[in-house]
C-alpha positions, 0 to 999 in steps of 0.5 A, spaced: 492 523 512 489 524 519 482 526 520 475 526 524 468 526 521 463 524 525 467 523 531 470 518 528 478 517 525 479 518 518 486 515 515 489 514 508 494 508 507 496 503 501 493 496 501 499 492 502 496 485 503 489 481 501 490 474 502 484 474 508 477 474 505 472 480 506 479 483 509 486 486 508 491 489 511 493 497 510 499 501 512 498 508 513 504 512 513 505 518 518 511 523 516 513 528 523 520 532 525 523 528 530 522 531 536 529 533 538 533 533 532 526 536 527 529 531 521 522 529 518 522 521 519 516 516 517 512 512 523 508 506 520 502 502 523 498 497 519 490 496 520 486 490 519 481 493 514 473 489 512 472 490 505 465 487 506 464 487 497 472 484 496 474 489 492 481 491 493 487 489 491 494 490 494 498 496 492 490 500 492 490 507 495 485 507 500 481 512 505 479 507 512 474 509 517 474 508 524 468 502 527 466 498 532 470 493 533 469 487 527 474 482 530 479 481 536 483 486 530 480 489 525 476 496 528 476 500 521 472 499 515 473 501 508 471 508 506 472 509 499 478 507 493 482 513 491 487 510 487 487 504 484 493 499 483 493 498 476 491 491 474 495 489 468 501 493 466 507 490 462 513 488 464 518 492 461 523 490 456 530 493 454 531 489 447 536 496 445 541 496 451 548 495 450 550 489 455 554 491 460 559 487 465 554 486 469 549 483 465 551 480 459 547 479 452 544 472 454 543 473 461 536 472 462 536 472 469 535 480 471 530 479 465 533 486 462 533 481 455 528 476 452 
């Protein structure tokens, strides 16, 4: 998920916020063996990334690029959009389920029966 071109750093995160305007907050994840006992854990970082045509949308998979710095913290602008979230997915609806003792038949709080 980490690479150069044209000496400058290439990484692949998921937007996990976009309140700012022209901006948004993306979290990269690197998975590495732990140094001592090799159990492959995750590090995360988030990076303020510009989004100068406000394109994204939180859960977007994402290529972002190093920059000169735009802000006091935003130093990587969008390269490119690889997966987009999907916009509109129904909420699921179980109808045939049997009522359990954890939900009961008119129980509309899970939201498991409407």
């Amino acid at each position: 998920s980490k690479q150069r071109e044209m000496g400058r750093l290439q990484l692949l995160g998921t937007v996990v916020s976009k309140k700012m305007q022209k901006s948004a907050v993306v979290q990269v994840i690197r998975r590495m063996p732990h140094p001592l006992y090799l159990k492959v854990i995750s590090k995360r970082k988030s990076f303020i990334v510009h989004d100068e045509l406000d394109e994204l949308k939180a859960g977007d998979r994402v290529k972002i690029e190093e920059c000169k710095p735009l802000s006091k913290n935003k130093h990587f602008t969008l390269k490119e959009i690889l997966i987009p979230y999907p916009s509109q997915l129904p909420p699921p609806v179980f109808k045939d389920l049997p009522a359990t003792k954890y939900a009961k038949k008119n129980d509309t709080r899970l939201g498991l029966f409407r």
